[in-house]
VOTI-140224 format. One record per residue (C-alpha): x, y, z; residue in three letters; residue number from 0. Coordinates in Angstrom, 3 decimals, decimal comma, m for minus. Layout:
<rs>
         px         py         pz   code   pos
          X          Y          Z    ALA   NUM
...
</rs>
This chain:
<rs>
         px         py         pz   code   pos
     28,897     19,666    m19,547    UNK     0
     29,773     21,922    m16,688    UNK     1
     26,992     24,426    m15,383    UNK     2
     27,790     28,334    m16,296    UNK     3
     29,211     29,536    m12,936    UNK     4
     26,179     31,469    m10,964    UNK     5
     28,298     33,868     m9,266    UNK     6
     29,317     35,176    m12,747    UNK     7
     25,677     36,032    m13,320    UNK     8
     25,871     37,747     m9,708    UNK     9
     28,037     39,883    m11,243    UNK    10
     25,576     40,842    m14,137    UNK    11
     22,829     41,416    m12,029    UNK    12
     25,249     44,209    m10,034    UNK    13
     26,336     45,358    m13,488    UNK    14
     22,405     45,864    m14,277    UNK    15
     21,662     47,994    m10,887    UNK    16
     24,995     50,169    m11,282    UNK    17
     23,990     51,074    m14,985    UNK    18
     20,486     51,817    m13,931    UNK    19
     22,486     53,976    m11,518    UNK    20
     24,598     55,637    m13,445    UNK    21
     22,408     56,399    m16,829    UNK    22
     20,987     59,636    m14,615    UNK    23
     24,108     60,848    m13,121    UNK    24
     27,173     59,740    m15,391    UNK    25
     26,003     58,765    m18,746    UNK    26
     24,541     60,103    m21,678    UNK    27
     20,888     60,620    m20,405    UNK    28
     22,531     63,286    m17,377    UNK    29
     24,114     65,127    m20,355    UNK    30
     21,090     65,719    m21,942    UNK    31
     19,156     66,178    m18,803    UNK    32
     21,130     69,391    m18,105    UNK    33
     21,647     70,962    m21,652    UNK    34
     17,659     70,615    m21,920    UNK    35
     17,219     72,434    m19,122    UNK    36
     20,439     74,674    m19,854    UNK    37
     21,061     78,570    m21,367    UNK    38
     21,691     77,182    m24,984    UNK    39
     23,265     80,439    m25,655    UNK    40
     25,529     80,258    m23,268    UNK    41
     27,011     76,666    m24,128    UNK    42
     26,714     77,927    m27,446    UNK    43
     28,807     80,530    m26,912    UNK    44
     31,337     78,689    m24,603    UNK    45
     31,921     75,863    m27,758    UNK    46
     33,123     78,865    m29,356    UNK    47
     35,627     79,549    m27,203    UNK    48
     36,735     75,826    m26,876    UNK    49
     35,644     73,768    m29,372    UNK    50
     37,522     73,367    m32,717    UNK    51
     34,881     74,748    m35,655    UNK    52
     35,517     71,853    m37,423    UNK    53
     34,497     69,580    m35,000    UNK    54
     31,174     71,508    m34,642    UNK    55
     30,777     72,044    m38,135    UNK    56
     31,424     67,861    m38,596    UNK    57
     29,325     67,461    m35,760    UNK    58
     26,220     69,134    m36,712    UNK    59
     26,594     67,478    m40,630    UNK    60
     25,682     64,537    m38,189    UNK    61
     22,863     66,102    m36,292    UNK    62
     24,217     66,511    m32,888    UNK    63
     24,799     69,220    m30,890    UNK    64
     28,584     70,087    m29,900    UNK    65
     28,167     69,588    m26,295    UNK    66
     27,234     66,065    m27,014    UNK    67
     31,185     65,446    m27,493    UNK    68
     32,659     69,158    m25,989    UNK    69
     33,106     70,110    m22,379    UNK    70
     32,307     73,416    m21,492    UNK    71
     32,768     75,046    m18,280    UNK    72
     29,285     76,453    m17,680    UNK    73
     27,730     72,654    m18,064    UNK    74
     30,699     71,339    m15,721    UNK    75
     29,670     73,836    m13,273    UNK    76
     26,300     72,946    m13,652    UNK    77
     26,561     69,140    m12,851    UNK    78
     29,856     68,464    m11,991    UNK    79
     29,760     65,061    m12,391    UNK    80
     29,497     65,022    m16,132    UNK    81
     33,275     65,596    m16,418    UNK    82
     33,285     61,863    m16,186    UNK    83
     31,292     61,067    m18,660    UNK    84
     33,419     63,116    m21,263    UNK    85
     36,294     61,131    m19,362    UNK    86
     34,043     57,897    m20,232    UNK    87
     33,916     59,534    m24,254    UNK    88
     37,381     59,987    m24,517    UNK    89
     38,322     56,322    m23,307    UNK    90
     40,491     57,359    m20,735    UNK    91
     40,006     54,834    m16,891    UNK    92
     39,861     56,703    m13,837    UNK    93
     43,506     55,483    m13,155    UNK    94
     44,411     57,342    m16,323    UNK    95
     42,666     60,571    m15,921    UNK    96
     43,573     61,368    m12,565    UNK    97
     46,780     59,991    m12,420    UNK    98
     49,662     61,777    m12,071    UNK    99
     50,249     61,825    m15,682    UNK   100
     47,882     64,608    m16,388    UNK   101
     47,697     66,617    m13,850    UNK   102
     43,481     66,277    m12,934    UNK   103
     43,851     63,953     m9,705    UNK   104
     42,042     67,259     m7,951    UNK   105
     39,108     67,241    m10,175    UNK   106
     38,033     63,828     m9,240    UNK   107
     35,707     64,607     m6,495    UNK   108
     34,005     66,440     m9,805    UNK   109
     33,085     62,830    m11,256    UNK   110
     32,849     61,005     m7,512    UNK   111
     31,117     63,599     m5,218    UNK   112
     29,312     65,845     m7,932    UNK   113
     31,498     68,927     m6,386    UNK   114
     33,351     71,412     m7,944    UNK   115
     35,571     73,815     m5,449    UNK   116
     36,054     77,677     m5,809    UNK   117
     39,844     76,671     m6,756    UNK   118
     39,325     74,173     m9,649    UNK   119
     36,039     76,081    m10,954    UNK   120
     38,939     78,756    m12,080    UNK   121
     40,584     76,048    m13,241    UNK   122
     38,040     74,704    m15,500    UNK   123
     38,638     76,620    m18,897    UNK   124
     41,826     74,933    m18,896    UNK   125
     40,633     71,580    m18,098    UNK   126
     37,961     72,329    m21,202    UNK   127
     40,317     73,342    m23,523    UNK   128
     42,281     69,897    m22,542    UNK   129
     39,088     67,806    m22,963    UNK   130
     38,382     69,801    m26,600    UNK   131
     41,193     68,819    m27,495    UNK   132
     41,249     65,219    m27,237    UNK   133
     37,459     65,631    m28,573    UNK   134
     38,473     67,148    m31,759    UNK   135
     40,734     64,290    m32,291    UNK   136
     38,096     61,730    m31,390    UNK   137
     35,527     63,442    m34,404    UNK   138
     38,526     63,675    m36,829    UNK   139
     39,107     60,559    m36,735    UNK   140
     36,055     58,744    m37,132    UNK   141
     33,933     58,034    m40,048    UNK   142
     30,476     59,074    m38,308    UNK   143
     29,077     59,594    m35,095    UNK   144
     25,307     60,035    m33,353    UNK   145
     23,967     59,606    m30,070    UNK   146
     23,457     56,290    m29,953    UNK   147
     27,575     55,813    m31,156    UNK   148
     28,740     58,962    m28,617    UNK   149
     26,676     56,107    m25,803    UNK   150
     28,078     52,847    m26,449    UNK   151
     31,819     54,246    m26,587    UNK   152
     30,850     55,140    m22,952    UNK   153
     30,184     51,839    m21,834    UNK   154
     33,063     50,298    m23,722    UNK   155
     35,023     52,216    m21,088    UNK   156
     32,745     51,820    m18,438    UNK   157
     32,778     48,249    m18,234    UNK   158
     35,706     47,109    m17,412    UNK   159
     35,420     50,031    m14,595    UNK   160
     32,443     48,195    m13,145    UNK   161
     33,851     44,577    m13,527    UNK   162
     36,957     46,222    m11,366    UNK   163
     34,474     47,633     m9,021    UNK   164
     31,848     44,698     m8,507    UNK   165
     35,394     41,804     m7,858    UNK   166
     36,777     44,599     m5,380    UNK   167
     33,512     44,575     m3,379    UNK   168
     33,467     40,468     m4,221    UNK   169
     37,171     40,748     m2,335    UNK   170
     35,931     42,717      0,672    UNK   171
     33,021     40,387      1,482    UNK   172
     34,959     37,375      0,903    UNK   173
     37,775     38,822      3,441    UNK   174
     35,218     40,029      6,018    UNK   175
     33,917     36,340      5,645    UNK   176
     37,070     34,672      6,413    UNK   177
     37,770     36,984      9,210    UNK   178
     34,416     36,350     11,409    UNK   179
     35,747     32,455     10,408    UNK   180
     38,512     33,077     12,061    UNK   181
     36,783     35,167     15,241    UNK   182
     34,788     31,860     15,186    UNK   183
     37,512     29,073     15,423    UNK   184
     39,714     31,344     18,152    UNK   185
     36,440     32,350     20,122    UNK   186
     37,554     30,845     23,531    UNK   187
     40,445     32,334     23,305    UNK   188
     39,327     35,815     22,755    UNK   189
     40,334     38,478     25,367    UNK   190
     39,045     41,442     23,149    UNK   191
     37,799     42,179     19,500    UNK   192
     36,945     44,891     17,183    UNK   193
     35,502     45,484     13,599    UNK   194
     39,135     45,245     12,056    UNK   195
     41,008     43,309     15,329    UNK   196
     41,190     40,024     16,985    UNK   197
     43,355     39,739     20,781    UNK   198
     43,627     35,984     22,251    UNK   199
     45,963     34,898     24,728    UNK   200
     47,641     31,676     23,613    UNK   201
     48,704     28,936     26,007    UNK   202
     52,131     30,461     26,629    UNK   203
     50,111     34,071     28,100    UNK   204
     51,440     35,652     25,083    UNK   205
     48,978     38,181     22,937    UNK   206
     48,033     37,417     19,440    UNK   207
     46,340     39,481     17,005    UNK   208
     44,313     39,300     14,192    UNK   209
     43,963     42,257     12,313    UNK   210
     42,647     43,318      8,875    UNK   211
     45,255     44,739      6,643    UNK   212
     45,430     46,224      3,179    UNK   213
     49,028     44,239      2,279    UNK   214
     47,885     41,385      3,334    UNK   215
     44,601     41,338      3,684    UNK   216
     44,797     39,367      7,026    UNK   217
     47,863     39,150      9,524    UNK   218
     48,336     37,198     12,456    UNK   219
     50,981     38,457     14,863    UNK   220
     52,020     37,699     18,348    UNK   221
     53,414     40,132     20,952    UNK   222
     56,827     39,015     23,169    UNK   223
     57,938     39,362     26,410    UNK   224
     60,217     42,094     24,757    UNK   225
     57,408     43,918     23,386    UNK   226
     58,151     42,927     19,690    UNK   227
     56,211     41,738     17,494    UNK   228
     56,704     38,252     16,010    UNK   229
     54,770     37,521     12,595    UNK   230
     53,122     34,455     12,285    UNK   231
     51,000     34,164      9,136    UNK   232
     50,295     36,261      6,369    UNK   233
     46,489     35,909      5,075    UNK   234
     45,782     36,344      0,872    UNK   235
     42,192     36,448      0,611    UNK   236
     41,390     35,899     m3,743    UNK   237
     37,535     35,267     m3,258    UNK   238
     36,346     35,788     m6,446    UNK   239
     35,115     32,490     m8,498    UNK   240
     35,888     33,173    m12,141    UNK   241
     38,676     30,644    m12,997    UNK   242
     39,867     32,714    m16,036    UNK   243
     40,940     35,260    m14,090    UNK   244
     42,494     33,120    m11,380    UNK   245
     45,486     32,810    m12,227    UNK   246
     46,138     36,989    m12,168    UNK   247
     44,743     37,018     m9,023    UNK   248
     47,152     34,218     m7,324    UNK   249
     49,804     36,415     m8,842    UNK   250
     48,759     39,117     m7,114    UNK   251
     48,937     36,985     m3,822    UNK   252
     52,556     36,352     m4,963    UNK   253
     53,210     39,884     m4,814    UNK   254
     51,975     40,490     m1,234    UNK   255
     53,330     37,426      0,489    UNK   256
     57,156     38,219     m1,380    UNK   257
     56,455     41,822      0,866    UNK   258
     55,500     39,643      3,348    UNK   259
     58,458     37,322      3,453    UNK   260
     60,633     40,458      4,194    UNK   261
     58,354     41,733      6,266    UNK   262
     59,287     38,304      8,949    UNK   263
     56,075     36,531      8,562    UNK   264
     56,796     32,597      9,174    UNK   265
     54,079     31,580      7,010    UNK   266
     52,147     32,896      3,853    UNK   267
     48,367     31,432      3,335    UNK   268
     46,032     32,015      0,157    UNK   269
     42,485     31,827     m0,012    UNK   270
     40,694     31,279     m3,014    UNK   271
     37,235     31,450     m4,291    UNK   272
     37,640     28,950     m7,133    UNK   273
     36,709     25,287     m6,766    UNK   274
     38,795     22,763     m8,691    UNK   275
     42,124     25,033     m7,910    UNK   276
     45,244     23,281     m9,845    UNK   277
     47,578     23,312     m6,946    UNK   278
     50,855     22,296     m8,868    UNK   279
     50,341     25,151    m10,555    UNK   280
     49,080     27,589     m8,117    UNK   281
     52,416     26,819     m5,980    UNK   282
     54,549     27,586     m9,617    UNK   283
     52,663     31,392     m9,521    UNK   284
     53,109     31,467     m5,847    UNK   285
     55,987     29,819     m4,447    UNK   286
     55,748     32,192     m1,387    UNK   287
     52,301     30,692     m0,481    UNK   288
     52,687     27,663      1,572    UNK   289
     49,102     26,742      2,091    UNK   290
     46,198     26,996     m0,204    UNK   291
     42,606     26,815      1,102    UNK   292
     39,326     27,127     m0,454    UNK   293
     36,668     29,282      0,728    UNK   294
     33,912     27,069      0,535    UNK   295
     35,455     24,533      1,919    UNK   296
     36,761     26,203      5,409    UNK   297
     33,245     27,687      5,389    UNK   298
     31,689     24,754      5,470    UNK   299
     32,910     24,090      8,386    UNK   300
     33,069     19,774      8,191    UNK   301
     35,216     17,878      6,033    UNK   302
     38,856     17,396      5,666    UNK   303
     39,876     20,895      4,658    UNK   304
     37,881     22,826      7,499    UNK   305
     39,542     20,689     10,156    UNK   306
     43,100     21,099      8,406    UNK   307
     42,432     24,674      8,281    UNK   308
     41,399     24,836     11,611    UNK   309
     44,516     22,837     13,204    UNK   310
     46,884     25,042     11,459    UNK   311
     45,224     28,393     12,952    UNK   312
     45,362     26,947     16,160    UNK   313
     48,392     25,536     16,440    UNK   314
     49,750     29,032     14,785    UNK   315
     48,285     31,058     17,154    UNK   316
     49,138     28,493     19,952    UNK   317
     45,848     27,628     21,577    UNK   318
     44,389     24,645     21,888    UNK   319
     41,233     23,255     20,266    UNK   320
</rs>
């Protein structure tokens, strides 16, 4: 029997310190934080100016309070950041709610940065009467609700928004790792570096540089006598380890390096974080990649994979070893 991957656990132990994070400033707990300390007339009132009186009326058969499930304006204005947890309530995913869809991309610094701007506080009955909306659908529809319910169909939409979160972060360290590999291996050649940017001179005198990019995550390009560029090798950096989800990601590499291809770049790499990689079937999801690696490997710095990996940068980049 296999051991249960460690980095997966990683993961949970991120998951852990986010939630801790987030019960005081986006979950239920900051909701109830503010209304105790709230004018309960004045949310009072404001539900009945925006929340259906059947909802309320359901609602407090149950024993909550409205504002439990209703956005009002005053308690937006008062903490901001609580329009995402009635985003969280509702089920909708960041990319939902302030997509272009509805309208609400300006009201995400609301959720992100706990502000709220002169222009969208006008703008918040509107944005209320929107949330209410969905709301009194949500209690309609359901056969009971109470606090603990209102808090666990928060986290049902909150986790896969963390999971996204934690890999992304997962990505970025395992691409700032293979780039200091790569200052590493080209060191002699080095004429000038920077956080994001590698310059060597290969043996011809020509520049090359290795850059950090967004699409992909790591090019390699060379600068001619002309002044043109000349692209060498496209970098797809896939670092996380869960091999259930590997397969999505190498498609994802597909994606770049087909950009890539008509971008001019001679060659298309892809790094992965998973051990045990199928490569007949990795090169069927990604015929555009011509040479899979594995991070731990090249890290490691010895064996057969390491020294293959570092032959091919250097005879890419056209120094010698």
């Amino acid at each position: 029997m296999s051991h249960l991957s460690a980095a997966l656990q990683d993961l949970q132990v991120t998951f852990h310190a986010r939630l801790a994070e987030l019960r005081n400033t986006l979950l239920l707990d900051s909701l109830l934080e503010v209304v105790a300390a709230a004018d309960i007339e004045k949310i009072d009132r404001q539900l009945g100016q925006f929340a259906a009186p059947q909802g309320l009326q359901r609602l407090a058969g149950w024993g909550m309070r409205g504002a439990v499930v209703f956005a009002v304006p005053y308690l937006l204005s008062q903490r901001p950041r609580l329009l995402g947890y009635y985003r969280l309530l509702l089920g909708f995913s960041q990319k939902q709610f302030y997509g272009r869809e509805y309208g609400l991309d300006g009201f995400k610094g609301m959720e992100e940065q706990d502000r709220l701007s002169r222009q969208h506080e006008g703008l918040l009955p509107d944005l209320c009467h929107s949330l209410c909306t969905s709301a009194a659908y949500l209690v309609a529809h359901v056969a009971h609700l109470s606090q603990a319910n209102v808090h666990e169909l928060t986290l049902l939409t909150l986790g896969p928004q963390l999971r996204g979160g934690a890999l992304n972060r997962l990505g970025t360290r395992a691409t700032k790792e293979v780039f200091d590999l790569l200052h590493d291996i080209v060191a002699p050649a080095v004429t000038a570096s920077g956080t994001e940017w590698i310059e060597v001179t290969n043996a011809a005198g020509r520049s090359v540089r290795i850059e950090f990019s967004s699409d992909p995550d790591i090019c390699i390009r060379e600068r001619l006598p002309s002044g043109n560029d000349r692209n060498l090798v496209a970098v797809e950096i896939k670092g996380g380890r869960d091999i259930s989800n590997i397969h999505n990601r190498i498609g994802e590499a597909e994606k770049s390096h087909q950009k890539a291809r008509k971008q001019g770049f001679v060659e298309c790499w892809t790094i992965v974080g998973v051990s045990h990689l199928d490569l007949e079937l990795a090169h069927k999801e990604s015929p555009s990649t011509d040479r899979f690696f594995n991070l731990d490997a090249i890290r490691a710095g010895e064996g057969g994979e390491a020294q293959e990996f570092r032959e091919e940068l250097l005879s890419r980049v056209g120094i010698s070893d």
